[in-house]
C-alpha positions as a Markdown table, in Angstrom:
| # | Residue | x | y | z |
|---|---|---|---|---|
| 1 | Unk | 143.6 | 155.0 | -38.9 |
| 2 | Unk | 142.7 | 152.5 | -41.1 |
| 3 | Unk | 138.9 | 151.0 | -41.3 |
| 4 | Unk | 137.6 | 147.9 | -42.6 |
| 5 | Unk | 134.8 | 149.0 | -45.0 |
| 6 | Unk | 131.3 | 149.0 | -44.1 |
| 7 | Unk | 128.2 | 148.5 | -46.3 |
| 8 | Unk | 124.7 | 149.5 | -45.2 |
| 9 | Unk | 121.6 | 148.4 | -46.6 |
| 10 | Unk | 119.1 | 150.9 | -46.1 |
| 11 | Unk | 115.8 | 149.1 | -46.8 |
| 12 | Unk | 114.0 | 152.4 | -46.3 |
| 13 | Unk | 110.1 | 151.5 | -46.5 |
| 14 | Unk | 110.4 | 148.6 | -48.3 |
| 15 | Unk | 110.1 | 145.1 | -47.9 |
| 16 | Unk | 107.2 | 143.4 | -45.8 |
| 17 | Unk | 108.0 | 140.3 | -44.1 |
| 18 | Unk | 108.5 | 137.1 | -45.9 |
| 19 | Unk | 110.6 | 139.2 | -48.3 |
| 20 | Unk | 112.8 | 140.7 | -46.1 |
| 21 | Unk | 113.5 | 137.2 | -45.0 |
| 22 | Unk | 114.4 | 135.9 | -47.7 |
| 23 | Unk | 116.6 | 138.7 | -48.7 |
| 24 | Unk | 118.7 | 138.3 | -45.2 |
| 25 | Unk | 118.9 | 134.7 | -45.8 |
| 26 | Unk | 120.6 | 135.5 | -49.1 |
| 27 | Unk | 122.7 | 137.7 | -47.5 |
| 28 | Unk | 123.9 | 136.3 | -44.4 |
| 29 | Unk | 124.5 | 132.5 | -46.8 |
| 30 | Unk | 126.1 | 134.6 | -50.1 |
| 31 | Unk | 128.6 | 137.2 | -48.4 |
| 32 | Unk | 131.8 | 136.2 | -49.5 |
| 33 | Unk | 133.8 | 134.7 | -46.8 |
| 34 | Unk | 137.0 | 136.2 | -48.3 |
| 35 | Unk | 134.8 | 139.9 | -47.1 |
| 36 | Unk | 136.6 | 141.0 | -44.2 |
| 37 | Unk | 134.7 | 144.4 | -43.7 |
| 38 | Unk | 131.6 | 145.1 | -41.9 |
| 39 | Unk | 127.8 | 144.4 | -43.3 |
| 40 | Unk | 124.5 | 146.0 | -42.0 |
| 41 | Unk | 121.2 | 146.1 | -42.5 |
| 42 | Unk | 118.0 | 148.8 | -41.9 |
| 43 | Unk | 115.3 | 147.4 | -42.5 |
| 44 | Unk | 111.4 | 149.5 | -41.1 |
| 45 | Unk | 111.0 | 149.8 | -37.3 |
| 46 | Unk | 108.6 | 147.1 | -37.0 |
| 47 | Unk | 111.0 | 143.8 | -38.3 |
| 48 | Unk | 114.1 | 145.0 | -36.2 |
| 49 | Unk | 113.6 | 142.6 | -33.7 |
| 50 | Unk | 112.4 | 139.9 | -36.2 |
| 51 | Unk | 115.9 | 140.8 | -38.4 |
| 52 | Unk | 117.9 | 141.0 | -35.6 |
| 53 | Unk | 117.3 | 137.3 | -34.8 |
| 54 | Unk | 117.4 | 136.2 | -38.3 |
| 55 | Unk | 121.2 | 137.7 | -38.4 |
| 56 | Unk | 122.0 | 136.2 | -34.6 |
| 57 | Unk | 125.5 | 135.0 | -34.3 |
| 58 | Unk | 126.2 | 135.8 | -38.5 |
| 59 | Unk | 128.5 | 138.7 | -39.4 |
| 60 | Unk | 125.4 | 140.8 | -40.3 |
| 61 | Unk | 124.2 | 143.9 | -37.9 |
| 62 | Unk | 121.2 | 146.0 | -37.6 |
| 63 | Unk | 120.6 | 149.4 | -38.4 |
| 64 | Unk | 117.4 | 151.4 | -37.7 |
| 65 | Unk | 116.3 | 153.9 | -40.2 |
| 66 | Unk | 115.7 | 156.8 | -37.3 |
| 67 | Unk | 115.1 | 157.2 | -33.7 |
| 68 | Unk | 114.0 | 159.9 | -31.4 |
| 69 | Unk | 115.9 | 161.5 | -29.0 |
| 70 | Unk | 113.8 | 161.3 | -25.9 |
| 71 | Unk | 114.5 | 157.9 | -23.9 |
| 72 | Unk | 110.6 | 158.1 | -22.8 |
| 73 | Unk | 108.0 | 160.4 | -22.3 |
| 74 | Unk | 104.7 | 161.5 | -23.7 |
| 75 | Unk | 106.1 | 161.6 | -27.6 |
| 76 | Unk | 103.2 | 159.3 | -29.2 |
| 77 | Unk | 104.4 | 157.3 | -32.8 |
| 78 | Unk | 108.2 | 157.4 | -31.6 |
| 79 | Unk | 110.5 | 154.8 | -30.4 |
| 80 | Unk | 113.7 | 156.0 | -28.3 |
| 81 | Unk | 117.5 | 154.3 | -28.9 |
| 82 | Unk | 117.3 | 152.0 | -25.6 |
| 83 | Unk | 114.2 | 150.9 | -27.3 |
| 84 | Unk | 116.1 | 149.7 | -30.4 |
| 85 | Unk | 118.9 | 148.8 | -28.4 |
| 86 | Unk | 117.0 | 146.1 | -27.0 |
| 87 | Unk | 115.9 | 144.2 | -29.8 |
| 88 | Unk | 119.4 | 143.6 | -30.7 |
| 89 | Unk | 120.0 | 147.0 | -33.1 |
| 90 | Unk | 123.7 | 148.3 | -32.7 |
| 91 | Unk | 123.5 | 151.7 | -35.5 |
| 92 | Unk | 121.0 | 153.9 | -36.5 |
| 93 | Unk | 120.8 | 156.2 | -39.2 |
| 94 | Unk | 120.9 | 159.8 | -38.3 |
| 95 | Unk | 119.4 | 163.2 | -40.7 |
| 96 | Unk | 118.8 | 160.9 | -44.0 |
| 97 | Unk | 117.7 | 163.2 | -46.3 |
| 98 | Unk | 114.4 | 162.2 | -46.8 |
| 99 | Unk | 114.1 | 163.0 | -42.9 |
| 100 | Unk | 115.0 | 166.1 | -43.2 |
| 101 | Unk | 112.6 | 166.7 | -46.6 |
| 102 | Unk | 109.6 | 164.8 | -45.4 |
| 103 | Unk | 109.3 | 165.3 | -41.8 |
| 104 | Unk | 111.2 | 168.5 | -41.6 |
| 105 | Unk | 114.5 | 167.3 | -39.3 |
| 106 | Unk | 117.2 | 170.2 | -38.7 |
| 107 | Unk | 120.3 | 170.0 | -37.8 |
| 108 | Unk | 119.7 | 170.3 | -34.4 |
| 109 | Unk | 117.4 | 167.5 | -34.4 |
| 110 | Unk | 120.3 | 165.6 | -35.2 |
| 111 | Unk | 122.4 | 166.6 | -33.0 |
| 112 | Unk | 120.0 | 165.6 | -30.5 |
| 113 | Unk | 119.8 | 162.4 | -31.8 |
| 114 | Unk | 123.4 | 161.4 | -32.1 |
| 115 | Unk | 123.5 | 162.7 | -28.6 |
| 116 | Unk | 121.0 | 159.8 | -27.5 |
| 117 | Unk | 122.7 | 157.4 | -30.0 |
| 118 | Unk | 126.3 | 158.2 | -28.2 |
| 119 | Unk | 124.6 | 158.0 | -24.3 |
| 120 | Unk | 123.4 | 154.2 | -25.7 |
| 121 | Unk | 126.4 | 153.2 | -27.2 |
| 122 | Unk | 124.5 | 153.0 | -30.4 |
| 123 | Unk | 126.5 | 153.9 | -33.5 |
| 124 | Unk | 124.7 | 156.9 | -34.8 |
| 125 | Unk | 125.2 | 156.7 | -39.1 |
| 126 | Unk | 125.1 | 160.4 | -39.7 |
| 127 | Unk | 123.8 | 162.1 | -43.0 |
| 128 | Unk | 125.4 | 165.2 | -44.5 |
| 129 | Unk | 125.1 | 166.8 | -48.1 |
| 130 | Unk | 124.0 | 169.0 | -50.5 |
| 131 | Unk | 120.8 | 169.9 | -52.5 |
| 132 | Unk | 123.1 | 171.6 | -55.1 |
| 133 | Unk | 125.9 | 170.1 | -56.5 |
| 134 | Unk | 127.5 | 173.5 | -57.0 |
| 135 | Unk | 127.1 | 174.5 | -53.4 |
| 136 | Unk | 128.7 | 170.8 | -51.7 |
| 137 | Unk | 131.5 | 172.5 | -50.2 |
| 138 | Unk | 129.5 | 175.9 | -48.6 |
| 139 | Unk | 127.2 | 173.5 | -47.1 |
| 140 | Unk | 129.1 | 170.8 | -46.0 |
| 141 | Unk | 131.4 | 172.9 | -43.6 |
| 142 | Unk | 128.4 | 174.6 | -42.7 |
| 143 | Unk | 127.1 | 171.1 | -41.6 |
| 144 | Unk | 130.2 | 169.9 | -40.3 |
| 145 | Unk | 131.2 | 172.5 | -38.1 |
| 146 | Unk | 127.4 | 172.6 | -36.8 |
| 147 | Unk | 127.9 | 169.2 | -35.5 |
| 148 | Unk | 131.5 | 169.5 | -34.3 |
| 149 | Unk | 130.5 | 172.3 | -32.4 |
| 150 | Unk | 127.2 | 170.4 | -30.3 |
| 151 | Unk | 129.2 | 167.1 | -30.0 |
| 152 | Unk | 132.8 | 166.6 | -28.2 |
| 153 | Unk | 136.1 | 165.2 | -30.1 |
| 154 | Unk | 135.8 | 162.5 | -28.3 |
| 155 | Unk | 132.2 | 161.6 | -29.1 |
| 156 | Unk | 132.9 | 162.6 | -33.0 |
| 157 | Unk | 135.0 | 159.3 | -33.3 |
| 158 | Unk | 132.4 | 156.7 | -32.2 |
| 159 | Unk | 130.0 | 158.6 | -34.4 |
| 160 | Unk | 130.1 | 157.1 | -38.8 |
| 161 | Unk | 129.1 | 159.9 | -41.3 |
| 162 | Unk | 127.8 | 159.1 | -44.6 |
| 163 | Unk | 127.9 | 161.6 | -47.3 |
| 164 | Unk | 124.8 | 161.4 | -49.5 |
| 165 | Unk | 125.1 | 163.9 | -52.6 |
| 166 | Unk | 121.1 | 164.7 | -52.5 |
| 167 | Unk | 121.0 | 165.6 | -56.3 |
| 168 | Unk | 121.9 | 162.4 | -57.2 |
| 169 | Unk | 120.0 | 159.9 | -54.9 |
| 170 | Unk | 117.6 | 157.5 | -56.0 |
| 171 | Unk | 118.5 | 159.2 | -60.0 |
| 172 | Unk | 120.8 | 157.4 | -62.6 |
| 173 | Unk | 123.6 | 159.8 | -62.3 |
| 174 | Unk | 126.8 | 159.2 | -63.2 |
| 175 | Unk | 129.3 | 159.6 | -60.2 |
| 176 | Unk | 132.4 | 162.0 | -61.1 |
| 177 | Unk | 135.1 | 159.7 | -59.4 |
| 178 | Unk | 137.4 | 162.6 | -59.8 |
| 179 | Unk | 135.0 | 165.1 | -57.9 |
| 180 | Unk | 134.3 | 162.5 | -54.9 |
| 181 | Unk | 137.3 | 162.4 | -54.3 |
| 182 | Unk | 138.3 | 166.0 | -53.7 |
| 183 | Unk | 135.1 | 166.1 | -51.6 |
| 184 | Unk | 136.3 | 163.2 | -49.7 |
| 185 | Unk | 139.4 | 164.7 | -49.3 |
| 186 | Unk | 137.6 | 167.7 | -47.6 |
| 187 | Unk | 135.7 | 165.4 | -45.6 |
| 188 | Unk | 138.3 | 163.7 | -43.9 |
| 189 | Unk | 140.3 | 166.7 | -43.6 |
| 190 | Unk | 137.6 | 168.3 | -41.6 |
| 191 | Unk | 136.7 | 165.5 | -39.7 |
| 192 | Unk | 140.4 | 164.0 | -39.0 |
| 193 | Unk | 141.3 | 160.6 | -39.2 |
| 194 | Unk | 139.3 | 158.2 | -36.5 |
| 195 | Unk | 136.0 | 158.9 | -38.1 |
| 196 | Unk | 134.4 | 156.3 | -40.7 |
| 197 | Unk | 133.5 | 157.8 | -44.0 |
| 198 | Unk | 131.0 | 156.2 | -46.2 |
| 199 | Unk | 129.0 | 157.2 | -49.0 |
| 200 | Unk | 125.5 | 157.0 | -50.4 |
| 201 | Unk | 124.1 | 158.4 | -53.4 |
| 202 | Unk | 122.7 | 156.0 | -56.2 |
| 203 | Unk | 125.4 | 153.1 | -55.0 |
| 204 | Unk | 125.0 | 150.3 | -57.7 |
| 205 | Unk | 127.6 | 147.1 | -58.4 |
| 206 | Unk | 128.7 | 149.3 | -61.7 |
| 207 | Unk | 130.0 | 152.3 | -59.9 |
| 208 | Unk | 131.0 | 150.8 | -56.5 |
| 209 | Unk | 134.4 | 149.6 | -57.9 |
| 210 | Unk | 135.4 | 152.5 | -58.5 |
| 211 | Unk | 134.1 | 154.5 | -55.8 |
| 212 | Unk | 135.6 | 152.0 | -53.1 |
| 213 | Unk | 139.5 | 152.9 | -55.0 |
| 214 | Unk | 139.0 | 156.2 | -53.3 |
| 215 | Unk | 140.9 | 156.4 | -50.6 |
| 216 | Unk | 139.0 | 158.1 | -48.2 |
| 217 | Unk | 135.6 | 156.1 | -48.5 |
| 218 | Unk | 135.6 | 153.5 | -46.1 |
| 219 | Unk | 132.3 | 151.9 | -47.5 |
| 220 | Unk | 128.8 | 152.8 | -48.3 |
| 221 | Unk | 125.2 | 153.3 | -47.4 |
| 222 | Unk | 122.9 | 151.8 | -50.2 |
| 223 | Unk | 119.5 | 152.5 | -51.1 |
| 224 | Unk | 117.5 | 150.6 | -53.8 |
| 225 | Unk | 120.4 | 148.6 | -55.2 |
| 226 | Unk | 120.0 | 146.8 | -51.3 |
| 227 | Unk | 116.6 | 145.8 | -52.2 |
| 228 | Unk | 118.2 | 143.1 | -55.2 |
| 229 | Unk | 120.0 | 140.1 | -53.1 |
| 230 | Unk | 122.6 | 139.6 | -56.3 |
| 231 | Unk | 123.7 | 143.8 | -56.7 |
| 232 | Unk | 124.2 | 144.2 | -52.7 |
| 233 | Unk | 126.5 | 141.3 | -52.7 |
| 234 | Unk | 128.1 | 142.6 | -55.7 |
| 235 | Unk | 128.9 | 145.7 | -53.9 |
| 236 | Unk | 130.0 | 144.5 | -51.1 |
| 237 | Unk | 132.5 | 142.3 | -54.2 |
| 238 | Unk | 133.6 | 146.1 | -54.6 |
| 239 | Unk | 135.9 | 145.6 | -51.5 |
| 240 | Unk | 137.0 | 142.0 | -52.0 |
């Protein structure tokens, strides 16, 4: 199957208000018109509904950063996926690293999660890699066949999984273009061909050229560079 790409801002806990206004406006008036891919945006729990009215009736959709798995229930501090999906929210982002390093998230925490994602028809954006850059393909399957084994074929292809080298995110490491793309290779061998591939790992307008020739990446999940209006509509450029 053949996917238009998709770029994902992931705003991550950044941005108060009048900012992340003005970055949307930029996005949703500079997007090239000739773009013919998909564009989202995750911006903190608390502006979803505000960003998800800014974007209404543009190309643009919205992402939240995490969700919890319960729809409702005594689980103070967390908001549930019908509770996104009603402020307009049609992804959320699923095991981010930093989830799983900060706040302790397992795999079966995840599993959970795109479970509640897939019962909402929410598109759950689901995190995979490695600590190591030695050990990607050990853990990788290990990951992959963890979630294949909680979550049905059928559910696997409305899911997206975004492959986030941990070594090398939020560092100014040069991507091997020749090594993501025999881990890409794996990917998609694993996974088959109706599942969206993207990746994320220190995405920047210099690199994303290159990284979108690979075949098997079908766009990107972008940290800090999707913080500066000009270098998130140069990598979305990357695709034109």
């Amino acid at each position: 199957m053949k996917f238009k790409p998709l770029i994902i801002g992931n705003w991550k806990l950044n941005l108060f208000r009048e900012e992340a206004f003005n970055l949307i406006e930029f996005i949703v008036k500079n997007t090239p018109a000739s773009f013919k891919g998909d564009i989202a945006v995750a911006p903190v729990m608390v502006l979803l509904q505000s960003i998800a009215e800014k974007v209404h009736g543009s190309r643009i959709q919205v992402s939240a950063q995490n969700i919890f798995h319960m729809q409702n229930g005594a689980y103070t501090g967390e908001s549930s996926v019908r509770h996104i999906k009603e402020l307009g929210v049609s992804m959320a982002i699923v095991g981010h690293s930093e989830r799983k390093q900060y706040f302790g998230e397992t795999l079966k925490h995840v599993c959970l999660k795109i479970k509640a994602c897939l019962l909402e028809q929410v598109v759950p954006v689901v995190c995979i890699g490695e600590k190591k850059i030695e050990s990607a393909e050990i853990v990788l399957n290990k990951q992959l066949d963890y979630i294949l084994t909680t979550i049905s074929d059928a559910q696997f292809h409305n899911i997206i999984i975004a492959y986030e080298p941990i070594w090398a995110i939020g560092k100014k490491v040069k991507i091997d273009i020749s090594r993501t793309e025999k881990i890409f290779k794996l990917l998609r061998k694993k996974i088959g061909n109706n599942t969206r591939l993207l990746y994320g790992g220190s995405v920047t307008p210099k690199n994303a050229k290159d990284l979108a020739q690979i075949l098997n990446i079908n766009g990107f999940l972008v940290g800090s560079a999707s913080l500066s209006p000009s270098m998130f509509i140069e990598i979305i450029k990357a695709y034109l």
